[in-house]
C-alpha positions as CSV (number, residue, x, y, z in Angstrom):
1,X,-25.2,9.3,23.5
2,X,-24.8,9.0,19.4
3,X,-21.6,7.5,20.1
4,X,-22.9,5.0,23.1
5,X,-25.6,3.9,20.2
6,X,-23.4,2.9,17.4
7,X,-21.3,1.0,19.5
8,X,-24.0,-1.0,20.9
9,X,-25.7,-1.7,17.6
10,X,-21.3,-2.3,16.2
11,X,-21.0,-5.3,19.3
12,X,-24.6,-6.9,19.3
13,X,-23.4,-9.8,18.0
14,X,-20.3,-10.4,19.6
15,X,-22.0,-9.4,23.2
16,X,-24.6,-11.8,22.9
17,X,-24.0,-13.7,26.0
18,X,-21.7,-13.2,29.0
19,X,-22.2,-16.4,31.2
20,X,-21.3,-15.3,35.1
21,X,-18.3,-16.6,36.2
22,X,-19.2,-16.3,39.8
23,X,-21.9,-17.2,42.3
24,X,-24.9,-15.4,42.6
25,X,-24.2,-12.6,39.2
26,X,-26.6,-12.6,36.8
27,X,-25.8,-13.0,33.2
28,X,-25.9,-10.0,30.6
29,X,-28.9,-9.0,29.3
30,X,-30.0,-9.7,25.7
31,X,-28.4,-7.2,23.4
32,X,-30.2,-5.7,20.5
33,X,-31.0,-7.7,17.6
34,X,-31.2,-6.2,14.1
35,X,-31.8,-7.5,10.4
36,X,-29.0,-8.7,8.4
37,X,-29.0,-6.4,5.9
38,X,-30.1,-3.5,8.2
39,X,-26.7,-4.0,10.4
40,X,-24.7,-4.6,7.6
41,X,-25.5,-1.0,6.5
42,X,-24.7,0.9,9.6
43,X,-21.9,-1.0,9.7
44,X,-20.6,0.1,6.5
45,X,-21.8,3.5,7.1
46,X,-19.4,3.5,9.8
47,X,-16.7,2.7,7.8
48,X,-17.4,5.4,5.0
49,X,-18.6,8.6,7.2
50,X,-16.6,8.2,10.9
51,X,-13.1,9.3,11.0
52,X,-12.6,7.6,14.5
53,X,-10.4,4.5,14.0
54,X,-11.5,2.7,17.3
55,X,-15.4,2.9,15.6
56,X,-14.1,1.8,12.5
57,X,-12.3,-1.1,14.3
58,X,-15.8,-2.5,15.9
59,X,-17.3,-2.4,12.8
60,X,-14.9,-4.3,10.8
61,X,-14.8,-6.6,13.6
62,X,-18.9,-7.2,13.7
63,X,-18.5,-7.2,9.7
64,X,-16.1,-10.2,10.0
65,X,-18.3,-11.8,12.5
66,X,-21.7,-12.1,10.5
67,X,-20.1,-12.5,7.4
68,X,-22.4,-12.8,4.6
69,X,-22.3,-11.5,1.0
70,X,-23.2,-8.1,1.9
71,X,-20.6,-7.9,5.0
72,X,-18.0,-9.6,2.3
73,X,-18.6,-6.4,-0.1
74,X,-18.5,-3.5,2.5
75,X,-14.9,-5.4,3.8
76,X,-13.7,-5.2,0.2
77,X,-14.8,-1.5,-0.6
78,X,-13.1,-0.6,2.8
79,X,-10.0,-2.6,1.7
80,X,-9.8,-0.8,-1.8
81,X,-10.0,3.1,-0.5
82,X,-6.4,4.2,-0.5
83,X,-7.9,6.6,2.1
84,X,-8.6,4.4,5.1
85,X,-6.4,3.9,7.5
86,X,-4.0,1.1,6.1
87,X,-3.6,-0.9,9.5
88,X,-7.4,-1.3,9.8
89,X,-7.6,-2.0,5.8
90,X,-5.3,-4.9,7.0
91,X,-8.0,-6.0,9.4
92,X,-10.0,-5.9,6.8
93,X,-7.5,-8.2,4.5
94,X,-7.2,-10.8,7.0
95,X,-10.8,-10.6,7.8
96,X,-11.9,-11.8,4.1
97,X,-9.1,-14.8,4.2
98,X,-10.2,-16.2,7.2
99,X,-14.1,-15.6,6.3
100,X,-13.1,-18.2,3.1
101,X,-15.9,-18.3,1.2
102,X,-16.3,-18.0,-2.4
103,X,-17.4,-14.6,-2.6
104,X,-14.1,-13.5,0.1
105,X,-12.0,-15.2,-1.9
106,X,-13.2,-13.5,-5.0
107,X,-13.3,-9.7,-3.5
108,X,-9.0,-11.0,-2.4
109,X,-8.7,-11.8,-6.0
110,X,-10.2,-8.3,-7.2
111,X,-7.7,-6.4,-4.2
112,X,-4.6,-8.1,-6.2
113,X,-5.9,-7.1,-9.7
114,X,-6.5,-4.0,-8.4
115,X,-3.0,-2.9,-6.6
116,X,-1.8,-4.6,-9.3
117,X,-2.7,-1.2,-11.3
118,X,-0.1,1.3,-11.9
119,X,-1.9,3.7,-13.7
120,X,-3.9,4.4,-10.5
121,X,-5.2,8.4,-10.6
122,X,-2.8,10.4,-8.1
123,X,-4.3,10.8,-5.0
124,X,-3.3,13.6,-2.0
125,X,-5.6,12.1,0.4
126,X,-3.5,8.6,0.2
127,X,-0.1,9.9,0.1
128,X,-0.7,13.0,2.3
129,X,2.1,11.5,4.6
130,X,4.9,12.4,2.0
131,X,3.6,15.3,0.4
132,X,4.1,19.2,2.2
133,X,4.1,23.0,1.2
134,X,1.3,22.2,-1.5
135,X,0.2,25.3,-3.3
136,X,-3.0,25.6,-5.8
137,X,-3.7,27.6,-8.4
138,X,-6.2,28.0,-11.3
139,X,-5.1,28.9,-14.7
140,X,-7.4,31.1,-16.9
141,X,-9.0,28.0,-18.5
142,X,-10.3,26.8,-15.2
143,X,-7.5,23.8,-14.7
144,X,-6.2,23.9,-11.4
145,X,-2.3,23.2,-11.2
146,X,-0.8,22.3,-7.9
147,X,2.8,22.8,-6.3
148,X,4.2,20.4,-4.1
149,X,7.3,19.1,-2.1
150,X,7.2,15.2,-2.1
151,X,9.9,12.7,-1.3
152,X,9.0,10.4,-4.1
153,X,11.9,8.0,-3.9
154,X,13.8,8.1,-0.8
155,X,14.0,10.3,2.2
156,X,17.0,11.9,1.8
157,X,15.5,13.9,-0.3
158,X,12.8,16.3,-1.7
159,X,12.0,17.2,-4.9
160,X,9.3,19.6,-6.6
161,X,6.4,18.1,-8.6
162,X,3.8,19.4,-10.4
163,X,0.1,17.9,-11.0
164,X,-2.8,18.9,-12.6
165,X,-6.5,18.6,-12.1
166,X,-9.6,19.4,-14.1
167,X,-11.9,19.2,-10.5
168,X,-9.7,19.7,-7.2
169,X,-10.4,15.7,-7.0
170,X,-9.2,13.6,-9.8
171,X,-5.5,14.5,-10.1
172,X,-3.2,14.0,-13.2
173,X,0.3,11.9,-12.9
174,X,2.4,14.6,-11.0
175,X,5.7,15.5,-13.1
176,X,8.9,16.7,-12.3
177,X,9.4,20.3,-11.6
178,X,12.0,22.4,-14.0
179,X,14.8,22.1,-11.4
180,X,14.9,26.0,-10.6
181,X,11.3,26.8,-10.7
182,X,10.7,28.8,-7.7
183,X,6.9,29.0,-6.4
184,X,6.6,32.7,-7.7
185,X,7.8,31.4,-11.0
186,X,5.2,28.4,-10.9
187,X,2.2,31.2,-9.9
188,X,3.2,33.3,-12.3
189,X,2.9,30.4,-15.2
190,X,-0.5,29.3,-14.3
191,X,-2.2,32.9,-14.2
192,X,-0.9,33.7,-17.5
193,X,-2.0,29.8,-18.7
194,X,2.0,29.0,-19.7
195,X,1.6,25.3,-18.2
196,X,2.3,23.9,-21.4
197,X,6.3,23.3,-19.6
198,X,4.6,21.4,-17.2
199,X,2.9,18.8,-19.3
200,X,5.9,17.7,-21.1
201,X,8.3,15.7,-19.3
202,X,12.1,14.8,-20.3
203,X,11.6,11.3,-21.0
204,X,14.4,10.1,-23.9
205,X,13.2,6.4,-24.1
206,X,9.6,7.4,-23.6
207,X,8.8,4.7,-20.7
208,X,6.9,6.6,-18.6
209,X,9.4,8.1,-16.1
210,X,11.7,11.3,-16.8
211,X,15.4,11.3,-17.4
212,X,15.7,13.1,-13.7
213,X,13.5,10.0,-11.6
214,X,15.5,7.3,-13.3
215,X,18.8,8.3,-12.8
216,X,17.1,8.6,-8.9
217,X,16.2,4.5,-9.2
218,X,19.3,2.7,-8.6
219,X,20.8,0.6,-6.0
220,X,24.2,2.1,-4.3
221,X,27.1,0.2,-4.1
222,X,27.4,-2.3,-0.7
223,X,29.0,-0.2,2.7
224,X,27.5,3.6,0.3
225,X,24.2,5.2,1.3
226,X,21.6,6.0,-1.5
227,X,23.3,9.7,-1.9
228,X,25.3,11.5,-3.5
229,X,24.3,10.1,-6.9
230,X,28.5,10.2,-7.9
231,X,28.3,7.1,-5.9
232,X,29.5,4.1,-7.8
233,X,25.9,1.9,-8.3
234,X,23.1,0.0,-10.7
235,X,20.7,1.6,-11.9
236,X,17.5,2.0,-14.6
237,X,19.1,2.9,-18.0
238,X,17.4,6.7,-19.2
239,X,18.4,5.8,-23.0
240,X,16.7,1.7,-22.1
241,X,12.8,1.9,-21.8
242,X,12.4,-1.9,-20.1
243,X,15.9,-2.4,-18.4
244,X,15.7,-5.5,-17.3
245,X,14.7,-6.8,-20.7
246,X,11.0,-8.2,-19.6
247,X,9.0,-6.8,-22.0
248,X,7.8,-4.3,-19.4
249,X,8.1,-0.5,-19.9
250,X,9.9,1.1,-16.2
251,X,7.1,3.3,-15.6
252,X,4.8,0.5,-15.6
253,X,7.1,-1.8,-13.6
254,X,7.2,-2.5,-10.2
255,X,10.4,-4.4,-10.0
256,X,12.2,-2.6,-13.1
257,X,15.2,-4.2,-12.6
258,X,13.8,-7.4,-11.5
259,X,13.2,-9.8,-14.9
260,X,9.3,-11.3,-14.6
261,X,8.9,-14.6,-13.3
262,X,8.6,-17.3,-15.7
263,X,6.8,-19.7,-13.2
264,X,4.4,-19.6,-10.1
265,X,4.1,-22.1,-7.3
266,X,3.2,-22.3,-4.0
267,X,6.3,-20.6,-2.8
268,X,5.9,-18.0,-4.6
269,X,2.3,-17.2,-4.1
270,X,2.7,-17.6,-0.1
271,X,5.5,-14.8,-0.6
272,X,3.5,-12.9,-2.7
273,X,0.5,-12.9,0.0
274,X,2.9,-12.0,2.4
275,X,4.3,-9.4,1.6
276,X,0.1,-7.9,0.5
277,X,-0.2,-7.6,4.2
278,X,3.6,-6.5,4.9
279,X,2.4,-3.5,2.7
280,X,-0.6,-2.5,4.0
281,X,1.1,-2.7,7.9
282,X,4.1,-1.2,7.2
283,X,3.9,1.5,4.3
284,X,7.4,2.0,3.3
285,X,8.5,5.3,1.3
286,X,9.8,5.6,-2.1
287,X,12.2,3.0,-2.7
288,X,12.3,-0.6,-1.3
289,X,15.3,-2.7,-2.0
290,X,14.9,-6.1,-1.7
291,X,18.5,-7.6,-0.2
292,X,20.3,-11.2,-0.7
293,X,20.4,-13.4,-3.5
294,X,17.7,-16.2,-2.4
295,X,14.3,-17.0,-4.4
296,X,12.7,-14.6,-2.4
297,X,14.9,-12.0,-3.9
298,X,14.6,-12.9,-7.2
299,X,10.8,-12.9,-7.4
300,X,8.6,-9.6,-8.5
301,X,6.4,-8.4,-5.7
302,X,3.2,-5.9,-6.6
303,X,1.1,-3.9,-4.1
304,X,3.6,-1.0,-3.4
305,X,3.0,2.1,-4.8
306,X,6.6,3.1,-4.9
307,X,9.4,1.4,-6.7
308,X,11.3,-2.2,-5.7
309,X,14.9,-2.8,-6.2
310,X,16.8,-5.8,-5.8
311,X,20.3,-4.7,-3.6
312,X,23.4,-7.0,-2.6
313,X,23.5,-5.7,1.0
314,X,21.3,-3.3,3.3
315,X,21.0,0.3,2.3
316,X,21.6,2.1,6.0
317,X,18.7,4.4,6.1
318,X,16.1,2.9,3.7
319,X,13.7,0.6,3.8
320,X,15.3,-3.3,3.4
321,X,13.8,-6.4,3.4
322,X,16.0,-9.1,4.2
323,X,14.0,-12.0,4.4
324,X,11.0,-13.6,3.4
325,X,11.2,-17.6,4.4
326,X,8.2,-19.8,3.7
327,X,7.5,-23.1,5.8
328,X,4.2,-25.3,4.8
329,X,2.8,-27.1,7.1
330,X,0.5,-29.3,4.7
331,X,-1.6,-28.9,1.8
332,X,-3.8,-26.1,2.7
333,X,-1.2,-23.9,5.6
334,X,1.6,-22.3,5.1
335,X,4.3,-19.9,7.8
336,X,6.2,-17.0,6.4
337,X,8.6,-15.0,8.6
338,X,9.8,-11.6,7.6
339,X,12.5,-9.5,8.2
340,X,13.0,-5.8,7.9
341,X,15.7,-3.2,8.2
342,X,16.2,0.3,8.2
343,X,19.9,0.7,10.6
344,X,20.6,-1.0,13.7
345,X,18.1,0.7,15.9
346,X,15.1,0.3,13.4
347,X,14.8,-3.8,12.7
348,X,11.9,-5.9,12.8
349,X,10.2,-9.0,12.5
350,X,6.6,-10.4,10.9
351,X,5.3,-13.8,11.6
352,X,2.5,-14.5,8.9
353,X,0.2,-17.6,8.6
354,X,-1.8,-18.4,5.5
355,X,-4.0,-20.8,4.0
356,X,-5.2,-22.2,0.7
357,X,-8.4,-21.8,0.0
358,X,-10.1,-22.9,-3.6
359,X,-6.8,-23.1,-4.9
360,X,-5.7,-19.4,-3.8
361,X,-3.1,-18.6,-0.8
362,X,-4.8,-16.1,1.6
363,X,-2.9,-14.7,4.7
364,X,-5.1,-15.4,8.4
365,X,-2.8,-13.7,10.2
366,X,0.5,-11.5,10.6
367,X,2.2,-10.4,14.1
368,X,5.1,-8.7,15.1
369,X,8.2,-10.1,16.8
370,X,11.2,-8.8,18.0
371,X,14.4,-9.1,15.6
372,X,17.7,-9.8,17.6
């Protein structure tokens, strides 16, 4: 009954009429009518307290339909959560560009400041997928150090990290694990507070990311796959802190091998919007090598958590992107079809449409096709 309720109150407005389409059938019955502000916040308390996708669905869906300051905020703070399902925080995305107000406009601005960020606080809850055989303990001082198998960087392999938290909530940048640390060993360390091993990381140009993950950020030679590491290939430089010489550290860059973009135009802002929503819809893993040797390859992207590469040729295995063409239409509407490769069996396609709006390129719309 709770669950016939919301969902009544969640399609009011889009259930408001249902003219009969044959002779002698009555139409629908007036739904239920609430205030604004009063839907609006079941709405949004949809979003933050049910777990049940398809409810989450029908309220993003009623949000985008009354639209509104306070409907604009609650599509924004369901955007931002890491936590939320990420094909529904796409809804959400293409809900606030085709809204095009001022104020939807602004909260798209505030999404691309914010993934934008890579100092973000680690976060299980959001990269739970990658992440197994996690193990918690307290040292004597009350700090709570956790154990954990993640594939970081690519899938071909694990690696043990190491993270620390004050609260079990707000987690500390996880760090490489001394390479034969066993779990005993790790237990062992915490209850007798020796942890001080796992705050220091080997880190010889001091940009932010150890010896051990850089010489793991490289891009294997054409026709190799990304192991073993004896493979001839290009890489980040352990004894270089900004590789590719932009006055960016690596651990702060997304694109450390990719030199910043002098210039922005349209092109370039369409791609960038793009490939927001290619994100959110497709989560890749790790590493993300960007393939070929056209403007779209050349161009930094932001808004994946992992690390982008640019790559001569498909890495069999990993996540590719081998295309990202831009058509406008006119002024204010642009076309962007995307391409995608893992090996021959796991290809695909992304049709986008966007549109300018006060100056800023906002994506309406991205579908799936069929690669041949």
């Amino acid at each position: 009954m709770y669950r016939l309720t919301l969902i009544c109150i969640i399609t009011a407005g889009f259930l408001v009429s249902c003219v009969a389409s044959q002779k002698n059938v009555a139409p629908a019955a007036e739904p239920l009518k609430m205030p604004y502000r009063h839907e609006v916040q079941v709405l949004a308390n949809v979003l933050a307290m049910q777990k049940d996708t398809e409810m989450q669905g029908l309220a993003l869906g009623r949000l985008a339909e009354l639209g509104g300051d306070d409907a604009t905020d609650a599509l924004y703070r369901f955007l931002i959560n890491d936590e939320n399902d990420r094909h529904l925080r796409l809804g959400a995305l293409l809900s606030l560009g085709g809204m095009g107000t001022d104020a939807a406009v602004e909260r798209i601005e505030a999404f691309r400041l914010d993934i934008r960020r890579r100092d973000k606080p680690f976060n299980f809850e959001a990269a739970g997928y990658q992440i197994r055989d996690r193990v918690v303990e307290a040292a004597p001082d009350g700090t709570l150090w956790a154990r954990f198998q993640w594939r970081r960087y690519y899938r071909s392999g694990e690696a043990t990290w190491i993270a620390s938290s004050a609260d079990g909530k707000h987690w500390n940048k996880p760090v490489r694990a001394p390479r034969m640390m066993s779990e005993d060993d790790f237990r062992a360390a915490v209850h007798e507070g020796n942890t001080g091993q796992f705050e220091t990381i080997d880190d010889a140009d001091g940009d932010g990311l150890s010896d051990s993950e850089e010489l793991e950020l490289f891009v294997p030679a054409p026709g190799h796959q990304l192991m073993p590491l004896d493979y001839p290939r290009e890489g980040l430089d352990p004894k270089n802190p900004d590789t590719d010489g932009d006055g960016i550290l690596d651990g702060a860059d997304p694109c450390p091998l990719t030199p910043t973009q002098k210039e922005s135009n349209d092109a370039t802002a369409i791609r960038q919007a793009a490939f927001e929503a290619y994100i959110l819809r497709h989560e890749p893993i790790g590493i993300l090598f960007i393939v070929g040797d056209k403007d779209f390859a050349k161009q930094e992207y932001y808004g994946f958590s992992g690390v982008i590469l640019p790559a001569k040729g498909c890495v069999e295995g990993e996540e590719n992107i081998t295309k990202i063409s831009v058509k406008v239409i006119d002024e204010t509407t642009a076309e962007v079809e995307m391409s995608d490769y893992m090996g021959n069996l796991a290809a695909s396609g992304w049709e986008a449409t966007l549109k300018k709006v006060k100056g800023i390129w906002v994506i309406i719309a991205l579908e799936a096709r069929w690669v041949s």
